[in-house]
C-alpha positions as a Markdown table, in Angstrom:
| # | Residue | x | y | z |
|---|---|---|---|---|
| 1 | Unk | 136.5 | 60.3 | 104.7 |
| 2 | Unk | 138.8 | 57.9 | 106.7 |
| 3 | Unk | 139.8 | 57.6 | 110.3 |
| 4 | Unk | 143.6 | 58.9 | 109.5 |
| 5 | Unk | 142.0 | 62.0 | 107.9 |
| 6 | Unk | 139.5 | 63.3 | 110.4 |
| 7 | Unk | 142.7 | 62.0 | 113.0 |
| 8 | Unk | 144.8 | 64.2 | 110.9 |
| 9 | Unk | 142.1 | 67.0 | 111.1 |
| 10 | Unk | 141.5 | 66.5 | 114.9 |
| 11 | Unk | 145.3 | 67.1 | 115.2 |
| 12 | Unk | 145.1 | 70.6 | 112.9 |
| 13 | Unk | 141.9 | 71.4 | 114.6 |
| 14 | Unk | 144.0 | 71.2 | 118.0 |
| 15 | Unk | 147.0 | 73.2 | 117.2 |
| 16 | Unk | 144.3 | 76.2 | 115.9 |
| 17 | Unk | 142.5 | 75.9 | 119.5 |
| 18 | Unk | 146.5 | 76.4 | 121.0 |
| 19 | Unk | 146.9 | 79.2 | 119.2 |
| 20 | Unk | 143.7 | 80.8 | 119.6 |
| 21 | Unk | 144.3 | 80.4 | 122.9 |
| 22 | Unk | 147.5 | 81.7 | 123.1 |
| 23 | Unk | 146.5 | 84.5 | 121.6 |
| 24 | Unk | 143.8 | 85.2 | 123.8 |
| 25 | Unk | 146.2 | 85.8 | 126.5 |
| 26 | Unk | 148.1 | 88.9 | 124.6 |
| 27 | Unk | 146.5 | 92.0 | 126.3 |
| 28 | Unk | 146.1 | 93.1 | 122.5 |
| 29 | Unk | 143.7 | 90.3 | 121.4 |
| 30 | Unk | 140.7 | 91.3 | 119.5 |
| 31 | Unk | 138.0 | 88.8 | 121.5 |
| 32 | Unk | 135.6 | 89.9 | 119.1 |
| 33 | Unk | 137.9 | 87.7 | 116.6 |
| 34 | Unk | 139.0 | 85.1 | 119.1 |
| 35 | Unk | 136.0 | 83.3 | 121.0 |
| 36 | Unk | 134.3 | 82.6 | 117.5 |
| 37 | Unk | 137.4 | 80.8 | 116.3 |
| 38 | Unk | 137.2 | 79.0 | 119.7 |
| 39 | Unk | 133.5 | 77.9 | 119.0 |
| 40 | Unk | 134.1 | 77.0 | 115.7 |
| 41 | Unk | 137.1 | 74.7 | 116.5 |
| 42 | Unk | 135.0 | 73.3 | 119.0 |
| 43 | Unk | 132.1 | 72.4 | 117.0 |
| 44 | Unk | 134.9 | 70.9 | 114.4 |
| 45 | Unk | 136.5 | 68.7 | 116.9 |
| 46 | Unk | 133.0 | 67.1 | 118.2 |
| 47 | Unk | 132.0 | 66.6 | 114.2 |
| 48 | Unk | 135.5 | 64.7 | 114.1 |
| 49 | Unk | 135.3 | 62.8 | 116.9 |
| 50 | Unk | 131.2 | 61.6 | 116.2 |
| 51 | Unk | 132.8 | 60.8 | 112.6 |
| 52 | Unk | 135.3 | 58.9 | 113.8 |
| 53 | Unk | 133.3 | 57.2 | 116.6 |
| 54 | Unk | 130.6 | 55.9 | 113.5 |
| 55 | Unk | 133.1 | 55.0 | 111.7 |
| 56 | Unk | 134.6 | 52.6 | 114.3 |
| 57 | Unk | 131.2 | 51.4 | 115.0 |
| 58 | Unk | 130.5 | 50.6 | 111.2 |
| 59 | Unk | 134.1 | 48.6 | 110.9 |
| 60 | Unk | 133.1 | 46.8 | 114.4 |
| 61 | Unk | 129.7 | 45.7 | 112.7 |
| 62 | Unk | 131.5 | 44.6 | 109.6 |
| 63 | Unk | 133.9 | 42.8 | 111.3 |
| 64 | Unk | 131.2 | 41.0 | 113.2 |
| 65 | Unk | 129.2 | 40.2 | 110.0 |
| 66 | Unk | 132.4 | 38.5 | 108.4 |
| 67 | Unk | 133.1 | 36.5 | 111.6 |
């Protein structure tokens, strides 16, 4: 994976966690449903965001190598 991808999925993952909570809200939602899809986009966003944080470090190493 690349940085614009898990960027890209960081942004998809954060529209889900709007809506979920959004829906949340609605007298009607089903909370049995809901806070699952809350913990699971939550756990997706930190797996993102350690992937993208190692893969910054990794470029920073390579670009220190080559200098």
């Amino acid at each position: 994976m690349n940085i614009s991808s898990n960027i890209s999925s960081l942004q998809t993952n954060q529209n889900f966690l709007n809506t979920t909570a959004h829906n949340i809200r609605k007298p009607t939602a089903n909370l049995t449903e809901e806070i699952p899809n809350l913990i699971v986009a939550d756990k997706t966003a930190a797996v993102n965001i350690s992937a993208i944080q190692t893969q910054d470090e990794m470029l920073g190493s390579l670009l220190d190598i080559k200098a």
